[in-house]
C-alpha positions as a printed NumPy array, in Angstrom:
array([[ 33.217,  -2.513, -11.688],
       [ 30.283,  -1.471, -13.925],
       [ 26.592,  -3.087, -12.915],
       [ 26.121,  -3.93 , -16.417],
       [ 29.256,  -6.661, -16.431],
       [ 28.223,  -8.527, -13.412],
       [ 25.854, -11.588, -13.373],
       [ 22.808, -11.714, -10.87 ],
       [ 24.302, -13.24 ,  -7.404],
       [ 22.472, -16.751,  -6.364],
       [ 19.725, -16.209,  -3.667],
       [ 21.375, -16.672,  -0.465],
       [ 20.494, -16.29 ,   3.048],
       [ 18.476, -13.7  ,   4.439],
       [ 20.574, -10.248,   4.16 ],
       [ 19.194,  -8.296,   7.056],
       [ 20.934,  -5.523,   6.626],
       [ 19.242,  -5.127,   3.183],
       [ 16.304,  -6.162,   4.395],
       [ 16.067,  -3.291,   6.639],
       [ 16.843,  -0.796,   3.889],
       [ 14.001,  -1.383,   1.686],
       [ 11.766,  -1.627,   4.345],
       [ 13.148,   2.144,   5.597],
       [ 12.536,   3.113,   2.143],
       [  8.914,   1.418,   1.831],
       [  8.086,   3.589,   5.284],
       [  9.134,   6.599,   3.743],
       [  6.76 ,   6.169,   0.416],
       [  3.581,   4.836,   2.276],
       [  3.951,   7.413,   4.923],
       [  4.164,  10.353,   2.225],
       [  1.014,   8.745,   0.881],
       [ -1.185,   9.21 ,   3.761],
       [  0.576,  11.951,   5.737],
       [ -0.664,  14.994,   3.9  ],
       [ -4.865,  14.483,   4.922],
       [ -3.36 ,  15.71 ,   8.546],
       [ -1.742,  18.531,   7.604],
       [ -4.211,  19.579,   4.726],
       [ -5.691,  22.543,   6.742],
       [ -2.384,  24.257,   7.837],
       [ -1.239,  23.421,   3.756],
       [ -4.135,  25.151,   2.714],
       [ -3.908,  28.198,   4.922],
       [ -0.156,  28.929,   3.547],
       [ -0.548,  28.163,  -0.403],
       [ -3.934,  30.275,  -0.054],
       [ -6.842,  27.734,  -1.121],
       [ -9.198,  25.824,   0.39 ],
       [ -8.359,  22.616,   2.333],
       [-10.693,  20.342,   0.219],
       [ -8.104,  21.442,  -2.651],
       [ -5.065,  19.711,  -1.007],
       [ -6.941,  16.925,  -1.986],
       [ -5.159,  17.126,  -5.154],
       [ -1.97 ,  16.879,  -3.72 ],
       [ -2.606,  13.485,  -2.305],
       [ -4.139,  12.405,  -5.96 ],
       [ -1.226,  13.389,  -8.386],
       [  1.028,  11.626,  -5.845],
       [ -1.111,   8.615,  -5.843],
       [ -1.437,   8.531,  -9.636],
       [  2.215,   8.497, -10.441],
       [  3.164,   5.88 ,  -7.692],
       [  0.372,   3.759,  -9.854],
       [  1.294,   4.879, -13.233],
       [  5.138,   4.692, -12.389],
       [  5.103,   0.962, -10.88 ],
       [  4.712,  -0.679, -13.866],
       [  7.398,   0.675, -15.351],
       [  9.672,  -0.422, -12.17 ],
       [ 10.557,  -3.824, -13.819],
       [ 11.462,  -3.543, -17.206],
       [ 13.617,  -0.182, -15.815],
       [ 15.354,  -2.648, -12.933],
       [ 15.685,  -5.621, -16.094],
       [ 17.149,  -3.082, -18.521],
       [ 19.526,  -1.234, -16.104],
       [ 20.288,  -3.358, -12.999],
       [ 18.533,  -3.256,  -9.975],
       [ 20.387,  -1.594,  -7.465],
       [ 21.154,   1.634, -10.191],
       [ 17.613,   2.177, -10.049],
       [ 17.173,   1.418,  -6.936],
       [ 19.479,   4.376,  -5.509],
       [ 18.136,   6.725,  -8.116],
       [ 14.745,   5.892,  -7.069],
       [ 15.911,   7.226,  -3.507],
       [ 17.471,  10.213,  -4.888],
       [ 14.437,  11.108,  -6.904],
       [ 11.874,  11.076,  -3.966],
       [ 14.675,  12.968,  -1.544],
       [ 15.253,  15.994,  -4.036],
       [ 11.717,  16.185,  -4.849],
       [ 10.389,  15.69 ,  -1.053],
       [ 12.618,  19.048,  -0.712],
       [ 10.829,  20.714,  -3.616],
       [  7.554,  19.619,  -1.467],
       [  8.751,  21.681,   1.019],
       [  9.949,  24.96 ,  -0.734],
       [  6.486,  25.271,  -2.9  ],
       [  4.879,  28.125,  -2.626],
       [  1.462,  27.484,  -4.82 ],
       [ -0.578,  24.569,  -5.619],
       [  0.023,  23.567,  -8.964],
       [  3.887,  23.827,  -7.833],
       [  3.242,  21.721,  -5.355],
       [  1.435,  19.346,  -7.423],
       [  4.102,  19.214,  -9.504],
       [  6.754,  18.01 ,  -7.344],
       [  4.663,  16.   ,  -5.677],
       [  4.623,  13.975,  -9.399],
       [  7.884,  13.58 ,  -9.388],
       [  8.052,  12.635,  -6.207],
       [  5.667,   9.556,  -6.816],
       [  7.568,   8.405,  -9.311],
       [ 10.543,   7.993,  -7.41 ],
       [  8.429,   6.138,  -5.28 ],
       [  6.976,   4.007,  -7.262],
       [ 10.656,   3.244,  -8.318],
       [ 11.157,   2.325,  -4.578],
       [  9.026,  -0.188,  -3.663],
       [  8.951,  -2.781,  -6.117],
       [ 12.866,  -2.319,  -8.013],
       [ 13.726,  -2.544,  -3.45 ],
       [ 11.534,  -5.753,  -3.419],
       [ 12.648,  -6.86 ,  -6.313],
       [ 15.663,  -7.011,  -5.005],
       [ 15.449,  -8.586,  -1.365],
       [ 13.378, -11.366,  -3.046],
       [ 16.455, -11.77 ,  -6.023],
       [ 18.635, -12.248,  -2.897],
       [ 16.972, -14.837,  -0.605],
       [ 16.355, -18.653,  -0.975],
       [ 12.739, -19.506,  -0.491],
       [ 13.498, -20.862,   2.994],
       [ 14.254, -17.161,   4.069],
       [ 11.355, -15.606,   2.248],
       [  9.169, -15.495,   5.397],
       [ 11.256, -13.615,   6.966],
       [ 12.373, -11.635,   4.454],
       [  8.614, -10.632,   3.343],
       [  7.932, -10.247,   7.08 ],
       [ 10.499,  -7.161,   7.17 ],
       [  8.961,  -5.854,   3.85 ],
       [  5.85 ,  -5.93 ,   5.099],
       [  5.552,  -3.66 ,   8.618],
       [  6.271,  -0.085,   6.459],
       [  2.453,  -1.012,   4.842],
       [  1.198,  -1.392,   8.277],
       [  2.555,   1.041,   9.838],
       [  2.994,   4.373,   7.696],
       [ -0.655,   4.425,   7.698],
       [ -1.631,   4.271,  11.05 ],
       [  1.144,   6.881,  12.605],
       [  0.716,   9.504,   9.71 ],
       [ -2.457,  11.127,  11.167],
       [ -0.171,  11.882,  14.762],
       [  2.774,  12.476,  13.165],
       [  1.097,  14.727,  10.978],
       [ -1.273,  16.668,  12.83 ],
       [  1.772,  17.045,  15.401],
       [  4.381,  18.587,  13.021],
       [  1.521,  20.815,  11.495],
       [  0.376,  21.863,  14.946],
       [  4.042,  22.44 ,  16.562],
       [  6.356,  22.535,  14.008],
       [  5.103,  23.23 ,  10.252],
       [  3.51 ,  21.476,   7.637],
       [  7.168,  21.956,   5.612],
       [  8.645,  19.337,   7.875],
       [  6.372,  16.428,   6.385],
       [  8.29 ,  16.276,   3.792],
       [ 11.8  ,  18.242,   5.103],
       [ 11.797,  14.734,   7.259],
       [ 12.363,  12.411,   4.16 ],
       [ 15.868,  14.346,   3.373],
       [ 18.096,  12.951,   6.027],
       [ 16.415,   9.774,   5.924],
       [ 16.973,   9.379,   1.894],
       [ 20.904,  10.646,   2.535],
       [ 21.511,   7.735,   4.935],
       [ 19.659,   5.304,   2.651],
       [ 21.923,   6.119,  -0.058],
       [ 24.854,   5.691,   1.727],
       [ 23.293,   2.679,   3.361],
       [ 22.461,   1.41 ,  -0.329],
       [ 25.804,   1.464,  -2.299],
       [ 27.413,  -0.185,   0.522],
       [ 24.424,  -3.097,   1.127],
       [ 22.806,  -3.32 ,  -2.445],
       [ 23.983,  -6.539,  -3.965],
       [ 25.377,  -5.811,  -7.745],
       [ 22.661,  -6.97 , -10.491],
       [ 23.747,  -7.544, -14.106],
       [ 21.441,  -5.186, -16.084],
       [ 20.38 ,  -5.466, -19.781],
       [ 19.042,  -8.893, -21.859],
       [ 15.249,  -7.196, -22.295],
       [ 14.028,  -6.011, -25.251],
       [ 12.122,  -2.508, -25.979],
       [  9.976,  -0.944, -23.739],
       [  6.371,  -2.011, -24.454],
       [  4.704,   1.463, -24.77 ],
       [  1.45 ,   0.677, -26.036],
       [  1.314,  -1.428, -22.414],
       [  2.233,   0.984, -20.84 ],
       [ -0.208,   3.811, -22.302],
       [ -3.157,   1.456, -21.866],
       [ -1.952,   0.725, -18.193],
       [ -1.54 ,   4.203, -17.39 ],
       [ -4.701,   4.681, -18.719],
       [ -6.393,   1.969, -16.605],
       [ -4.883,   3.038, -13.558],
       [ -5.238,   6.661, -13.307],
       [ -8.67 ,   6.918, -14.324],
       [-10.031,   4.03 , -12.355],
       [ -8.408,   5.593,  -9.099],
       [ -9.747,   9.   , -10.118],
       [-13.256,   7.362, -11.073],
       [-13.151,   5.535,  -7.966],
       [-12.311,   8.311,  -5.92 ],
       [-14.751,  10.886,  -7.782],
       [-17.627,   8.643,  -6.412],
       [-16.683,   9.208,  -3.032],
       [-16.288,  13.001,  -3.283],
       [-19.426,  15.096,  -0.952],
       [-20.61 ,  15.909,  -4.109],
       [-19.378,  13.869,  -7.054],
       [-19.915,  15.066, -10.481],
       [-21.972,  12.4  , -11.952],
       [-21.022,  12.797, -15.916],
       [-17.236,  12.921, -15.15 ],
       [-17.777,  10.099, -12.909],
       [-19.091,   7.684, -15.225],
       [-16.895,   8.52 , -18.225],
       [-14.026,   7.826, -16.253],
       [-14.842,   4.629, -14.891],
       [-16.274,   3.36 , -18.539],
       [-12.771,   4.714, -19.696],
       [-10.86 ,   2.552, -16.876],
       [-13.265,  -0.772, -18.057],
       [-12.422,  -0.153, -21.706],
       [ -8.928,   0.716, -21.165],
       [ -8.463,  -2.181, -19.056],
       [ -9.627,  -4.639, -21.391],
       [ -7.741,  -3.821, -23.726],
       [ -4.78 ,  -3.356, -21.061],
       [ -5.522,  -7.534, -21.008],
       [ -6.102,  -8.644, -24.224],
       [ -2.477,  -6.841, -25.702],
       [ -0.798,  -8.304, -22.416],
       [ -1.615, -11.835, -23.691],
       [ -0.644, -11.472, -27.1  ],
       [  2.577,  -8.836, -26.535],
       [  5.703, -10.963, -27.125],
       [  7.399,  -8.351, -24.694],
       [  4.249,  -7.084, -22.359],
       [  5.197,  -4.574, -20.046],
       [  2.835,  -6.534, -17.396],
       [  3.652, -10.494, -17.772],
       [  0.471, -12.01 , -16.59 ],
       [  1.732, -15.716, -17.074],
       [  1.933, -15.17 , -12.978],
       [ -1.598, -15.612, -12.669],
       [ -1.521, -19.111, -13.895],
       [  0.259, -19.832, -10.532],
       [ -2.846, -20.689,  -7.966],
       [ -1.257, -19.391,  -4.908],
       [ -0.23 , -16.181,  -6.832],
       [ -3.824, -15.752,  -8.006],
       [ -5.544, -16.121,  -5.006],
       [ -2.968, -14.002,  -3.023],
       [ -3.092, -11.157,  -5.091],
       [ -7.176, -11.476,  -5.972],
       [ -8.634, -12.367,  -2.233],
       [ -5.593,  -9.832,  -1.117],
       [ -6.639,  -6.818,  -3.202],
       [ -9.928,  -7.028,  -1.539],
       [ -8.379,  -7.443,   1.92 ],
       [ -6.177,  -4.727,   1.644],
       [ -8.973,  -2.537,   0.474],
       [-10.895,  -2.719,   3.   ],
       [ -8.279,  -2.725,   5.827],
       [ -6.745,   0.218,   4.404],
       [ -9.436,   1.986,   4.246],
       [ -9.822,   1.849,   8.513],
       [ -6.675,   4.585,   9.479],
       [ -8.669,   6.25 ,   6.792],
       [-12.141,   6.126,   8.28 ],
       [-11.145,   6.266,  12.042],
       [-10.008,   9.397,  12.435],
       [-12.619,  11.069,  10.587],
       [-14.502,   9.377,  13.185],
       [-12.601,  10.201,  15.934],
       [-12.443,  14.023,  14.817],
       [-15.655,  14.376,  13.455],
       [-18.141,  12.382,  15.251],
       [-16.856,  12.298,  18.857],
       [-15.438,  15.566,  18.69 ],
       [-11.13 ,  14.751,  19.947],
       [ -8.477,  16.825,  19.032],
       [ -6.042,  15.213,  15.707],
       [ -3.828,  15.012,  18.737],
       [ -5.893,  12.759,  20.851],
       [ -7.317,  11.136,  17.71 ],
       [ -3.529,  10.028,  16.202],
       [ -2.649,   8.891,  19.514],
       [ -5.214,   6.189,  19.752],
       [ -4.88 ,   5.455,  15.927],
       [ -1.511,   4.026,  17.086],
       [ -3.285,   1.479,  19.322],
       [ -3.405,  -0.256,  15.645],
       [  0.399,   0.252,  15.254],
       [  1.469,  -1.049,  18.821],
       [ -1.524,  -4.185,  17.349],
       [  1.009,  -4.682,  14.436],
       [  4.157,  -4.706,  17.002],
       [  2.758,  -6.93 ,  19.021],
       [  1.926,  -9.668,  16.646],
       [  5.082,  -9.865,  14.878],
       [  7.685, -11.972,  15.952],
       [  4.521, -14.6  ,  16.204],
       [  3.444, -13.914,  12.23 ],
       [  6.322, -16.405,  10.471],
       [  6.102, -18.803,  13.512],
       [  2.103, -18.819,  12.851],
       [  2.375, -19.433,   9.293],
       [  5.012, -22.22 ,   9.626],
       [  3.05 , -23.745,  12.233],
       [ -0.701, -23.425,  10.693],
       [  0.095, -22.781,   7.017],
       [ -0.977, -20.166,   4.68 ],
       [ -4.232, -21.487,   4.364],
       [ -5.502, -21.301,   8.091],
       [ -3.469, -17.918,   8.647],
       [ -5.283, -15.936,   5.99 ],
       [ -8.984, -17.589,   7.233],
       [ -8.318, -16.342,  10.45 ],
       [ -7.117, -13.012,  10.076],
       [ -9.726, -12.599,   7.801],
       [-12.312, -13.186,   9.74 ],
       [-10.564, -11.488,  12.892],
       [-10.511,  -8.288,  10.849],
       [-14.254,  -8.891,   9.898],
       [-14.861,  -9.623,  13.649],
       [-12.92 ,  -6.371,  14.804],
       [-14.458,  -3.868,  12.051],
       [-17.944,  -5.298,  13.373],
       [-16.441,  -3.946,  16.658],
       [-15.304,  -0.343,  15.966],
       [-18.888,  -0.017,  14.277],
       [-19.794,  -0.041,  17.78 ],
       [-17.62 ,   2.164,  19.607],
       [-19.352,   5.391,  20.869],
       [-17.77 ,   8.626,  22.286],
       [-19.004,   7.21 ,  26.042],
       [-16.488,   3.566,  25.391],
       [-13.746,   3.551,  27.549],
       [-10.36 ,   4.51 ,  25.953],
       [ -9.218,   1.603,  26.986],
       [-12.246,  -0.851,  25.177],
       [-11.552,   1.104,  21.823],
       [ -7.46 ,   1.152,  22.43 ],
       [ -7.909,  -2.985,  22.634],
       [-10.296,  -3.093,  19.563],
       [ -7.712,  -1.395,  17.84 ],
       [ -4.608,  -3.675,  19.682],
       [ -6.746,  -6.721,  18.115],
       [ -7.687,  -4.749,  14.612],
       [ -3.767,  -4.274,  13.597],
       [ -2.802,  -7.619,  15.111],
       [ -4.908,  -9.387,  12.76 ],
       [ -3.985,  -7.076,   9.767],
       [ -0.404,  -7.507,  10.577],
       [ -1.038, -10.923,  10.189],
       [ -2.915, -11.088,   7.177],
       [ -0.283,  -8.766,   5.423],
       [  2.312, -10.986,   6.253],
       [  0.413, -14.147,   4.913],
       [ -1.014, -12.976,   1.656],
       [  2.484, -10.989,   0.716],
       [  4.748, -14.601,   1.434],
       [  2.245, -16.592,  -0.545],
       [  2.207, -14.585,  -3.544],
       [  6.251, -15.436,  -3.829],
       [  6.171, -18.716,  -2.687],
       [  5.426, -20.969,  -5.575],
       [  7.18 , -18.656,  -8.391],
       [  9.949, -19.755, -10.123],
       [ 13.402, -17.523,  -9.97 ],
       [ 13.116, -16.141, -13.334],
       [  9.808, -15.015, -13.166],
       [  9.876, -13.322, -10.042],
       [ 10.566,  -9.89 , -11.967],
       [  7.251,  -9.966, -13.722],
       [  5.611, -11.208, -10.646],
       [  6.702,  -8.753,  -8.803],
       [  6.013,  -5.808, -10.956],
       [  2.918,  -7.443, -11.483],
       [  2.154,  -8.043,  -7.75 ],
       [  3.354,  -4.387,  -7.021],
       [  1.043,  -2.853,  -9.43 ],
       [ -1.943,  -4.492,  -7.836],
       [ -0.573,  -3.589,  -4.157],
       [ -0.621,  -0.118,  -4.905],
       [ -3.944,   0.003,  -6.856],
       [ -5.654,  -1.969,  -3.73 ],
       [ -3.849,   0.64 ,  -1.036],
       [ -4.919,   3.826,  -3.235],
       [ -8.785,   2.14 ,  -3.997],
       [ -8.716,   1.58 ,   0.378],
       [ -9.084,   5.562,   0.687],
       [-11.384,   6.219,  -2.053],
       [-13.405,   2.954,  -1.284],
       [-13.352,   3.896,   2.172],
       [-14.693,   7.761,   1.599],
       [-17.285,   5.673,  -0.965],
       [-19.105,   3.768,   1.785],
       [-18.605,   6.597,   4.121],
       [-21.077,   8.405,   1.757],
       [-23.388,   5.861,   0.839],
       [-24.018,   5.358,   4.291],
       [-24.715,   9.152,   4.793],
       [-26.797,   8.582,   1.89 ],
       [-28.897,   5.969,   2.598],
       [-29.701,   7.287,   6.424],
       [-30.532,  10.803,   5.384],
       [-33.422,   9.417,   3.101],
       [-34.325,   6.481,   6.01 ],
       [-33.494,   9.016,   9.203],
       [-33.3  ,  12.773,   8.182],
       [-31.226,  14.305,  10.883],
       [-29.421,  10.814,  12.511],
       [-26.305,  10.708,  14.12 ],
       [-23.189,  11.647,  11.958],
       [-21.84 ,   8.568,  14.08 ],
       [-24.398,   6.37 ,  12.862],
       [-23.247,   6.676,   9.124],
       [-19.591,   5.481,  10.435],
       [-21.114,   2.509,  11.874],
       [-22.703,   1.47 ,   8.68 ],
       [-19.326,   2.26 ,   6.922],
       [-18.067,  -0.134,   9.202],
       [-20.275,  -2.875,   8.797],
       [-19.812,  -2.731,   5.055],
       [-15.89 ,  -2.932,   5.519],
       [-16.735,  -6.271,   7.111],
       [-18.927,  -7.217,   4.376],
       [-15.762,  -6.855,   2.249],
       [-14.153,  -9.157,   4.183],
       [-16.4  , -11.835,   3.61 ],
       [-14.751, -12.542,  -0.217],
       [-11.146, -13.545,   1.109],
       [-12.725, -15.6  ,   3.991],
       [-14.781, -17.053,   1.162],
       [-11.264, -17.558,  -1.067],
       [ -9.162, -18.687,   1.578],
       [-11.337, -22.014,   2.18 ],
       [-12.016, -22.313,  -1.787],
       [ -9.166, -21.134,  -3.585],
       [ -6.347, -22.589,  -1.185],
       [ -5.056, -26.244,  -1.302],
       [ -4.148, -26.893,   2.803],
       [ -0.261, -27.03 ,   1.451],
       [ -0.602, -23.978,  -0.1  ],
       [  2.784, -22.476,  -0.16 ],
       [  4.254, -24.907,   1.859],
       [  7.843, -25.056,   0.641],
       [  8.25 , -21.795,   1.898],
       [  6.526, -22.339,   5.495],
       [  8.272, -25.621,   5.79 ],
       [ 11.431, -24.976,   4.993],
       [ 11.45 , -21.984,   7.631],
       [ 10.053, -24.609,   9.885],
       [ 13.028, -27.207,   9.242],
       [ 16.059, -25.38 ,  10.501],
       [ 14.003, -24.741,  13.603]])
């Protein structure tokens, strides 16, 4: 039986099993996206160059996952879901290998391309289809499993990396993603519902230039402004490029008759404020596993060892919290949910700009319990209200859509984080030549929780109090 000759299955309930899958294959792409900063000095040692080159390596990769994700949904429309799906997976296994047998940097580079664009294949065509799958009831749940690879690739990648690259070798960073893509596959034809393919006309390739456009020099703009020593002219063309680009990315979205990005998702409130007050949140709460251990490392002088260790104080944070995230959300509501763990990550960045070599490991371990409790919860809200008032047949554009923004807020969380990492330094050299190096963390910090102001701000304004509530009250009725 052919893909192409069977029609897309009615939502049912909540296929676990599935569930799980995607959310294996999520971990797998966010933890190759933050994994390599660990390992960039023992990299740099064996391809010859120096380690603020590998910095590259983590660029191209984040560029194609960007430039690749909008592409995800008119390649799942046209061909079927679950075909792309496990050739997404196959994509990202052979080249993870190719990671692992380079033996220069441009090869390296190379693969790791390719690589991003199976991954960007991954997440949203494997979203795509858990959400295709399950009635609205089940989509707190369903999000909820989606959701922990986000949270915790991030935070374990600094220990598991500097631990392979100090005991094993940086090769097995990426040797690791070969069993684990073989067993998804097998996992994949036997779980992966059938999806009728085909219906969708051309691909739009003008979108798709401009959006590529948009995307990779924004993130390279972005990221340029954070470098030690930026290079001012390159800087600013890029980011003029990224504003022009992107308006024009808009205005032939609106008027395409088949856009590559369907904005008509935006029109939904709860979609809008999810994905605008959530950029922003993710932003800055991505940029923390970024920013603490540089601190950690840098300013109170701990081994990566020591340093990823407590790092996973956030991950055992995100453990904790939840089983309690859907029964929070069906209980309080979107609304109250993303105030709260807004604020509670303001309240907990405030805290970490505080903590000083002399805090006892187990004050900054509980800072960091409460810091990935509070993001867990937050990514659990924003993602489930996003889906929760879109109609079935636009939940391919939404999610492509959604996706795209996802991965531009997680990439901008690095680059914004190493941005007001500098401006601190900045601003304290002039005000206090020779401070602290801790003190410009602490301002970094504070900042961060500046950020957080806007979706605290958002929540209370842009929310109705039954925002999303078919979703958190129909997980509340069978219960």
């Amino acid at each position: 039986m052919t893909e192409a000759a069977t029609a897309e299955p009615v939502a049912g309930r909540l296929n676990r099993g599935l569930a799980l899958l995607v959310a294996g294959t999520f971990f797998m792409e966010n933890l190759d996206g933050t994994i390599v900063a660990t390992a960039a000095p023992a990299i740099a040692r064996d391809l010859g160059v120096a380690p603020v080159d590998i910095n590259l390596v983590m660029t191209t990769y984040l560029v194609a996952v960007a430039v690749g994700i909008p592409l995800s949904g008119w390649l799942a429309d046209r061909f079927g879901g679950r075909r792309v799906f496990l050739v997404a997976i196959g994509v990202f296994t052979l080249a993870s290998a190719g990671c692992a047998v380079s033996t220069s940097l441009p090869v390296l580079c190379a693969v790791r391309v390719v690589q991003g664009l199976g991954g960007a294949m991954m997440v949203p065509v494997g979203r795509l289809v858990v959400l295709r799958a399950t009635e609205k009831r089940d989509l707190l749940d369903a999000i909820a499993y989606l959701t922990w690879p986000a949270l915790v690739a991030p935070v374990i990648a600094p220990f598991v990396g500097g631990w392979l690259s100090t005991y094993a070798s940086w090769q097995w960073i990426f040797l690791i993603n070969i069993p684990l893509g073989l067993v998804a596959v097998v996992v994949a034809v036997k779980v992966v519902p059938v999806v009728a393919g085909g219906g969708v006309g051309p691909l739009d390739w003008v979108g798709f230039f401009l959006c590529g456009v948009t995307l990779v020099s924004l993130l390279l703009g972005v990221e340029g402004v954070g470098q030690r020593s930026p290079q001012g002219v390159l800087v600013a063309a890029l980011l003029v490029v990224a504003a022009g680009a992107g308006a024009f990315t808009v205005l032939h979205m609106r008027r395409a008759s088949r856009p590559l990005l369907d904005l008509t998702a935006l029109r939904v409130r709860s979609f809008r404020v999810a994905n605008a007050s959530g950029m922003v949140y993710r932003m800055a709460i991505s940029a923390v596993p970024f920013l603490l251990p540089l601190m950690f490392q840098l300013a109170f002088h701990w081994t990566a060892v020591r340093s990823g260790l407590m790092v996973m104080a956030v991950f055992l944070g995100n453990v904790m919290i939840k089983p309690a995230t859907s029964p929070l959300i069906r209980r309080w509501g979107f609304r109250r949910v993303i105030v709260t763990s807004s604020v509670g990550g303001a309240l907990m960045l405030v805290a970490c700009a505080f903590l000083r070599p002399a805090t006892p490991a187990a004050v900054i371990a509980g800072v960091l319990v409460l810091s990935g409790a509070t993001r867990s919860l937050g990514f659990s809200a924003y993602n489930s209200l996003q889906f929760a008032d879109i109609p079935g047949p636009q939940m391919s554009a939404a999610n492509t859509l959604s996706s795209t923004i996802g991965q531009l807020a997680a990439g901008l969380g690095v680059a914004v984080g190493a941005l007001v990492l500098r401006l601190a330094g900045g601003v304290l050299d002039s005000l206090a030549p020779g401070h602290d190096v801790l003190l410009a963390y602490s301002v970094a910090f504070g900042l961060l929780a500046l950020m957080m102001l806007y979706p605290v701000a958002e929540g209370f304004v842009g929310l109705h109090r039954g925002a999303g509530s078919e979703v958190a009250s129909a997980g509340a009725s069978r219960r």
